[in-house]
N, C-alpha and C positions, 0 to 999 in steps of 0.2 A: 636818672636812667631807669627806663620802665622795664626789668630783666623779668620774661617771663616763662614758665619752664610746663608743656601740656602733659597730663598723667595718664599714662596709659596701662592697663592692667591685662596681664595678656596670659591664656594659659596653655604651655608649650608656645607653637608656630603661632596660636591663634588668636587672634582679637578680644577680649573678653568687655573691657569695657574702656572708653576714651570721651573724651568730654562731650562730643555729639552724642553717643548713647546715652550719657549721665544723664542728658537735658532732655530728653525724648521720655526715659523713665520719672521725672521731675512733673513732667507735661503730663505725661497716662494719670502720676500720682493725682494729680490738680482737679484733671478734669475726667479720668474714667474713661476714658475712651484714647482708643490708639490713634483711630482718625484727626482728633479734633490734637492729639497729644504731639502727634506726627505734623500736624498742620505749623501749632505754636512752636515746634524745634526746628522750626524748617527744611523738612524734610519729606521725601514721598510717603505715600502711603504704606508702598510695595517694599521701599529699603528700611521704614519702621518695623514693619513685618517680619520682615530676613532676618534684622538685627535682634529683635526679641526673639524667634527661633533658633539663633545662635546661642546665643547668652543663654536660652533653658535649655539645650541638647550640652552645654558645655560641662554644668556642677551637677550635683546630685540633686540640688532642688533648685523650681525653677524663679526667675527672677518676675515673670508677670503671670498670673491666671486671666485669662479670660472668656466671654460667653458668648455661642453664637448669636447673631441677631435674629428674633423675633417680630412680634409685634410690640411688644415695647422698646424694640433697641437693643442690641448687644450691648455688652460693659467690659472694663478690662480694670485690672487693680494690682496693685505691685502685693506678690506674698511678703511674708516676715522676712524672708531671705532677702527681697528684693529691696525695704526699707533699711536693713541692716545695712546691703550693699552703699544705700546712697548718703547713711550717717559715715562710716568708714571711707568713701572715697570723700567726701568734703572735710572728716580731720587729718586723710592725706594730704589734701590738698591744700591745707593750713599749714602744718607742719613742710612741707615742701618749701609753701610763699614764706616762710622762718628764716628756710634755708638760706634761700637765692637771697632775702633782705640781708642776713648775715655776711654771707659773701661779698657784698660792697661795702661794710659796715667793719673796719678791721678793729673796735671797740670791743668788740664782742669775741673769747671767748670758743674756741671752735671745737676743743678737746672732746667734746660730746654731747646729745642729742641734749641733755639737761642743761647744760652750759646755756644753750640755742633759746629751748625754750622760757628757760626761767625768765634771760632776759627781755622777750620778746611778750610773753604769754601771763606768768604766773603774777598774781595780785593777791597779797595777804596784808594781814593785821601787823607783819613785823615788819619794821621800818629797814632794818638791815638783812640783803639775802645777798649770802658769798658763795662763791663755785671753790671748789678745790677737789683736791686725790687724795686718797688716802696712804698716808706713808708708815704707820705704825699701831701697831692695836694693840694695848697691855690690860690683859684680862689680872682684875684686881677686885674678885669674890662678887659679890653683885652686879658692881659696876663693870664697866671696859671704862679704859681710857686712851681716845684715839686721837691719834694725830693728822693734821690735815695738812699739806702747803697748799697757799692760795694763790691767784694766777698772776702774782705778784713776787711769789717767792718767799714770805714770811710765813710764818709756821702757827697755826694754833693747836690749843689742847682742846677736846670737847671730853663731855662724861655722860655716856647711857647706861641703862641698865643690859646684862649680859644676855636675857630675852630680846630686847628692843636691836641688837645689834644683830644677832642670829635671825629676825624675823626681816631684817632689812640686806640682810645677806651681805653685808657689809663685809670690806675686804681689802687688801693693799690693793693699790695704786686704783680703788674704785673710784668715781666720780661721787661727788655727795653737795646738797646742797645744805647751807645755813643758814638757818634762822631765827634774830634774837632780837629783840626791842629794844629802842632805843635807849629808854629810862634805866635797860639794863647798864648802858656803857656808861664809864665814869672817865671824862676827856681830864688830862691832867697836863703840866709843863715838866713832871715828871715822872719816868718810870715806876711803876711797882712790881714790889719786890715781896707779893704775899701767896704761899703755896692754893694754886686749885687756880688762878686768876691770868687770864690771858694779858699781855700789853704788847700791841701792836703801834710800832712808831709810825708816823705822818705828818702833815703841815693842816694846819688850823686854816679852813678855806671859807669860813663865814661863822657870825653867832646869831642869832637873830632873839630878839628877845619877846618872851610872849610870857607879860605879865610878873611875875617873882622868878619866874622860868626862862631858859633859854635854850632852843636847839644849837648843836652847833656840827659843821659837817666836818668831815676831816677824811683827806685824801692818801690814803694808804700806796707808795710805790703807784703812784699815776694810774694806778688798774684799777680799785676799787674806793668809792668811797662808804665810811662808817658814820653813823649820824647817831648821837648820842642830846638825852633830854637830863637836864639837870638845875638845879639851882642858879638861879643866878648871880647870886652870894659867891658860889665858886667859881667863877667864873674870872674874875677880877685881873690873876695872873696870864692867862691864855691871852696872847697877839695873834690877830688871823694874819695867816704869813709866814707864822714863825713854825718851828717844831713842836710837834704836839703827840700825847701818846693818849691813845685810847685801849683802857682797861676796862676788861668784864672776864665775869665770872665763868670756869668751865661747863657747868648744871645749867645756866641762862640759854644754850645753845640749841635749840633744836635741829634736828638734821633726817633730810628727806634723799632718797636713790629713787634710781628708774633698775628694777629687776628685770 
């Protein structure tokens, strides 16, 4: 299903910008001229004109400059305002196409704009990135140590510094995301039972083995899965299929908000 949603920015009653205007200022940028800009967006001469007269009588600065013609030619050029406008309306318009992809997508996570994008958008170095809220913060001298539930319903502990949580504006029921590497986690057919150390239960859904090493994934409550690197020596007792717990440390955690 092609689900697609046009953006329109309007200030008050009035028009300010919608995807014909975006493409018209797209065109001026390209090629410097309204004429030839108007021509490629397909559009008149006369309602390219109108529209840019609108768009600069609306803010306080205007979205195109331009010069009369000469004998060299008029020219016309989008101001800073006006390149500003067309970076901002195309990471609306990413974040919009997030959206509506979500919305048919019921995998995903809807609690918040971070939820959206992580899944769709964010690519890092850490193997494992988990969504959750925050349900408790125990400030303990340096440290905090916060509690999250994941969008599964299990619980972790993470550990920041009492700066890193105050700069990240961190707070009950905030949205936060995680992120920790793999080689952090230690998949086990047993719980542990050692203080600072998360163990999240799941089912062993693959090992793959690379070398003396083996990744192995593990599907936490159907919502999330955790992927942990480890020896392949430990590995021995683990059945994929069977119940499996993935332990890591609370400090291995890092954790990102949208303020």
């Amino acid at each position: 299903m092609d689900l697609q949603a046009l953006l329109t920015l309007s200030l008050g009653d009035k028009l300010f910008a919608n995807p014909r205007r975006i493409s018209l200022l797209e065109q001026i940028a390209s090629t410097g001229s309204i004429s030839q800009g108007a021509k490629l967006a397909g559009i008149s001469y006369k309602a390219a004109w109108d529209a840019i007269n609108e768009m600069n009588s609306l803010m306080p600065e205007p979205v195109v400059s331009s010069e009369k013609g000469g004998k060299g030619g008029g020219g016309a050029k989008l101001t800073e305002f006006g390149e500003r406008l067309l970076k901002v309306y195309s990471i609306t318009s990413q974040v919009q196409g997030m959206a509506l992809t979500a919305l048919l997508d019921d995998s995903v996570d809807m609690h918040s704009l971070l939820d959206v994008m992580a899944h769709f958008s964010l690519n890092t170095s850490a193997r494992n990135q988990l969504t959750g809220r925050i349900k408790g913060i125990d400030s303990n001298g340096l440290n905090d140590n916060i509690g999250v539930v994941l969008a599964g319903g299990q619980q972790i502990q993470i550990s920041v510094t009492h700066s890193s949580c105050e700069r990240l504006q961190l707070a009950i029921d905030k949205s936060v995301l995680l992120l920790f590497k793999a080689p952090a986690v230690v998949a086990s057919s047993t719980a542990c039972n050692v203080g600072g150390q998360n163990c999240l239960t799941g089912r062993l859904l693959s090992v793959t083995e690379l070398g003396d090493r083996a990744e192995l994934s593990i599907d936490i409550d159907g919502k999330d899965i955790i992927y942990s690197v480890m020896p392949l020596t430990q590995t021995q007792a683990l059945v994929v299929g069977e119940p499996c717990f993935a332990c890591f440390d609370a400090t291995q955690v890092i954790v990102a908000s949208m303020n």
